[in-house]
N, CA, C and O atoms as a DFTB+ gen file, in Angstrom:
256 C
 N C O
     1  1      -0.395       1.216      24.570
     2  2      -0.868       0.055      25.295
     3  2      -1.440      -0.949      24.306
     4  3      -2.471      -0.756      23.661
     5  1      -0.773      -1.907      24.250
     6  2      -1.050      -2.699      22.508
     7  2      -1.650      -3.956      23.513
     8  3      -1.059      -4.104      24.583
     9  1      -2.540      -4.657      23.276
    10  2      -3.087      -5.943      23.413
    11  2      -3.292      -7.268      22.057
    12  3      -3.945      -7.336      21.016
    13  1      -2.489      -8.026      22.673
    14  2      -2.366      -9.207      21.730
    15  2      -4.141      -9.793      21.673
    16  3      -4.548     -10.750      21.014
    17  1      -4.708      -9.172      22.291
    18  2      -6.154      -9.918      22.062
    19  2      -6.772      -9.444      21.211
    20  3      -7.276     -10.122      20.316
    21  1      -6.847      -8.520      21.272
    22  2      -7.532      -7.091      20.321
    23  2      -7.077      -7.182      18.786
    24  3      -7.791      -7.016      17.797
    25  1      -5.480      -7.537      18.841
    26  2      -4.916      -7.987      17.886
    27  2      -5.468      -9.306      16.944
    28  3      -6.104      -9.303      15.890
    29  1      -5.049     -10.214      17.616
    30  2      -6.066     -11.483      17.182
    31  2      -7.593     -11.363      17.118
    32  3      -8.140     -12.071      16.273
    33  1      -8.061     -10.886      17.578
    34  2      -9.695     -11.055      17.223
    35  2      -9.965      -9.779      16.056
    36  3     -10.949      -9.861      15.320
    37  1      -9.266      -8.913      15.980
    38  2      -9.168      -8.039      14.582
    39  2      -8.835      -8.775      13.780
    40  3      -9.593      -8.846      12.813
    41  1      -7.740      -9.555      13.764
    42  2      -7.813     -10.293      12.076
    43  2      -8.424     -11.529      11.997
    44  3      -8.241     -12.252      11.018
    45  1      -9.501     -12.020      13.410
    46  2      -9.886     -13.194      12.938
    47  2     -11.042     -12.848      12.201
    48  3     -11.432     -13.552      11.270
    49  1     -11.811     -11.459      12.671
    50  2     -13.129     -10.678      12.327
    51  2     -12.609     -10.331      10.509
    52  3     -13.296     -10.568       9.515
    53  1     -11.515      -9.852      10.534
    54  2     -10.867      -9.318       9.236
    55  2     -11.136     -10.651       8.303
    56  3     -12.063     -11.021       7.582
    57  1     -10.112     -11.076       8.607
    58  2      -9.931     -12.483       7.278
    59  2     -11.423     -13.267       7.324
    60  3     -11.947     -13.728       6.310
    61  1     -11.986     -13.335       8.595
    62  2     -13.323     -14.324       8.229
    63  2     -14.495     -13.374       7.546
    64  3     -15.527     -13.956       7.212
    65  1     -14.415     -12.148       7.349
    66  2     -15.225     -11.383       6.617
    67  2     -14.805     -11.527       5.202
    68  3     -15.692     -11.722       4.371
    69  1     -13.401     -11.446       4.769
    70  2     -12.816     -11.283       3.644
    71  2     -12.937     -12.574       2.769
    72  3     -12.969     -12.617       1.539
    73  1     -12.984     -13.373       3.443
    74  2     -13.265     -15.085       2.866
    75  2     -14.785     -15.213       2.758
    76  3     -15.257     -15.887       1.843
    77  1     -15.753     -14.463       3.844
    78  2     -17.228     -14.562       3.568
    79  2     -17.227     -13.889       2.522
    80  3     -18.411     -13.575       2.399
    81  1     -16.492     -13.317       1.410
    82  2     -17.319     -12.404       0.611
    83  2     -16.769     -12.671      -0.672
    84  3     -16.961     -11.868      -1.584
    85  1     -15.941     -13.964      -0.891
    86  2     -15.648     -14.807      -1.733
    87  2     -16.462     -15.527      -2.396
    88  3     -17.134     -16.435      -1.908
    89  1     -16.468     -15.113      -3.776
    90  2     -18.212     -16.145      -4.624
    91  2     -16.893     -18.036      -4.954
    92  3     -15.753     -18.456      -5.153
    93  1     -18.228     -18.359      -4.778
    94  2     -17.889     -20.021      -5.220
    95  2     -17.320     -20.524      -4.361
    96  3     -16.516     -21.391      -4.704
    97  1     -17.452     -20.245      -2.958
    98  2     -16.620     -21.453      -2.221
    99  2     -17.791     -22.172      -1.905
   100  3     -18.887     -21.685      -2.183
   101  1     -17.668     -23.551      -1.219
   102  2     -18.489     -24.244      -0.562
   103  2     -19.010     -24.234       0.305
   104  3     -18.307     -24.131       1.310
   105  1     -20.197     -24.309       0.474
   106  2     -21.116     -24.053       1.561
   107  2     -20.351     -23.964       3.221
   108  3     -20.400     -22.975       3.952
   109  1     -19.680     -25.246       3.533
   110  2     -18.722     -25.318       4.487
   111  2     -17.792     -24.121       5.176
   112  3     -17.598     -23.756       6.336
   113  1     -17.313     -23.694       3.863
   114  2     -16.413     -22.780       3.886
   115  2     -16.714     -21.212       4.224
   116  3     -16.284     -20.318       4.953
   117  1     -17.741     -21.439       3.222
   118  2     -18.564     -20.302       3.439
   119  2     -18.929     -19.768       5.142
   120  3     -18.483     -18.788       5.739
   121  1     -20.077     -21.015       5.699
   122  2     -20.551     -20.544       6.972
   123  2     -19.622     -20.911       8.249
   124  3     -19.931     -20.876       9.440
   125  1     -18.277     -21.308       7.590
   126  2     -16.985     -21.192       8.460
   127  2     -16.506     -19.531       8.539
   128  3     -16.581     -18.684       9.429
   129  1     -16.201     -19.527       7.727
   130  2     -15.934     -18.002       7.994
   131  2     -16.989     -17.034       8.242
   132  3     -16.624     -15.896       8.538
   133  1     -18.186     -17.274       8.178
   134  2     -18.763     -15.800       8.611
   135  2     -18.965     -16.321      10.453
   136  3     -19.278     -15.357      11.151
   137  1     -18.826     -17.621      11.209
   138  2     -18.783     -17.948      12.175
   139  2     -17.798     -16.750      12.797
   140  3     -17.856     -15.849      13.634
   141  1     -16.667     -17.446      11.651
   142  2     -15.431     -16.573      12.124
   143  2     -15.232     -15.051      12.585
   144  3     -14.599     -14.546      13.513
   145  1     -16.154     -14.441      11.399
   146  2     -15.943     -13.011      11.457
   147  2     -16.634     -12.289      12.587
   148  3     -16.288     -11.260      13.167
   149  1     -17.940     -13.242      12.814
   150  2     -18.453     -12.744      14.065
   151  2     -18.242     -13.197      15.373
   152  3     -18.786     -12.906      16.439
   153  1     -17.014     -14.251      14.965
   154  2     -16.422     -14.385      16.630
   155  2     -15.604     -13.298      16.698
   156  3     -15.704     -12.449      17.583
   157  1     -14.568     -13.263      15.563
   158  2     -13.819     -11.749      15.570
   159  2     -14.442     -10.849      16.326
   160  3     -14.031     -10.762      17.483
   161  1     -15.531      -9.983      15.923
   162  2     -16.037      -8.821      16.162
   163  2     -16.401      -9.275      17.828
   164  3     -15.687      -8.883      18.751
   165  1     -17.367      -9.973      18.002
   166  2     -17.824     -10.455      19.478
   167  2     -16.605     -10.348      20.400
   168  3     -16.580      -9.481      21.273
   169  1     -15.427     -11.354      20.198
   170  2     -14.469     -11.303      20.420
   171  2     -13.739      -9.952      20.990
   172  3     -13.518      -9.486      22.107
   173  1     -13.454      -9.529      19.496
   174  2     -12.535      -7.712      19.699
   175  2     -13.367      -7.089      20.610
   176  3     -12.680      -6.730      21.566
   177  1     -15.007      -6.676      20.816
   178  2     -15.972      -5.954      21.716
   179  2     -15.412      -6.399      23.205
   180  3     -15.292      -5.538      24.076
   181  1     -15.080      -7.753      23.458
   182  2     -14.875      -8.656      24.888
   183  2     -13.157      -8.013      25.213
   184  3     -12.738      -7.820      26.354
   185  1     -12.497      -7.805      24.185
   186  2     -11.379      -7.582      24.807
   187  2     -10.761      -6.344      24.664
   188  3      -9.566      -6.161      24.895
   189  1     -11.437      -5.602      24.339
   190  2     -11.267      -4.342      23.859
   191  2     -10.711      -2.863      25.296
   192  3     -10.298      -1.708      25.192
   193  1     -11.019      -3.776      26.464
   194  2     -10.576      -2.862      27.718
   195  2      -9.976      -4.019      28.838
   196  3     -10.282      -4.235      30.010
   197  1      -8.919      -4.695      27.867
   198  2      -8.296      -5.879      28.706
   199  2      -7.442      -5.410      29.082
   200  3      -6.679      -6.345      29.324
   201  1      -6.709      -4.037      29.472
   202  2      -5.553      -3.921      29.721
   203  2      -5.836      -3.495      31.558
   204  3      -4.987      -2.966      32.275
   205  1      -6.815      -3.777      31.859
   206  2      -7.149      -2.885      33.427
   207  2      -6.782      -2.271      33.799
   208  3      -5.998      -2.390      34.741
   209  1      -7.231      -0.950      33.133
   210  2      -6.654       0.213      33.139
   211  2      -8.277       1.207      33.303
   212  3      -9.304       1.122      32.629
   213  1      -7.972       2.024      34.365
   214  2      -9.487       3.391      34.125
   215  2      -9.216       4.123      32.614
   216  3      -8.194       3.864      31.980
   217  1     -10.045       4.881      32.209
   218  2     -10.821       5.821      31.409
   219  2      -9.524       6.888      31.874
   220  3      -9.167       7.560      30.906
   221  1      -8.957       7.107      32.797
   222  2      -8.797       8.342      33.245
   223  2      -6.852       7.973      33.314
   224  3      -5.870       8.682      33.091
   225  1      -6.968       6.993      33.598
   226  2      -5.281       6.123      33.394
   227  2      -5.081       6.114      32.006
   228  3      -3.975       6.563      31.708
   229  1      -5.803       5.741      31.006
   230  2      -4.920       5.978      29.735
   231  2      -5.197       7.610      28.789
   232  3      -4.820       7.813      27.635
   233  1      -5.717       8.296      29.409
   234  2      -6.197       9.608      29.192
   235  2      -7.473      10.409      28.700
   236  3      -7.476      11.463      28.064
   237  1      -8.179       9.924      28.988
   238  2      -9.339      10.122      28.448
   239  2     -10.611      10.464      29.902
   240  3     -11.697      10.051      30.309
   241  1      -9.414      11.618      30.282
   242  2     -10.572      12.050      31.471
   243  2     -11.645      13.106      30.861
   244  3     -11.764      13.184      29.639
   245  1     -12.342      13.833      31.636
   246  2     -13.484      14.552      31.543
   247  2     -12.594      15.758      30.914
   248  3     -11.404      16.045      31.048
   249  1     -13.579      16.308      30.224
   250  2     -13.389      17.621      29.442
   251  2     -13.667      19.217      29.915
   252  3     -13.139      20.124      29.271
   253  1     -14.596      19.529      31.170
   254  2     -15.171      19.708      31.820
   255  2     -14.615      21.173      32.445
   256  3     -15.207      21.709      33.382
């Protein structure tokens, strides 16, 4: 069950971390991407059970 959201907000979190941790860019640039990385993450958390689907529909029932 693949989601194009989950997808995109993983590499927006990815690349805007990977560019925050770049010495010498410009200030701009800089607090552009760590914006980024934590829309990523915020983002991926928000879409992370977009497929509306139960706990128990993609398999992950009780153990019990």
């Amino acid at each position: 069950m693949n989601s194009w959201k989950t997808t995109v907000f993983g590499l927006l979190g990815g690349i805007g971390a990977a560019v925050a941790m770049v010495d010498g860019l410009p200030h701009w640039l800089l607090i552009s991407a760590r914006v980024a990385a934590a829309a990523g993450v915020a983002g991926l958390g928000l879409a992370a059970r977009d497929n509306n689907k139960t706990s128990e529909q993609v398999g992950a029932g009780t153990t019990a």
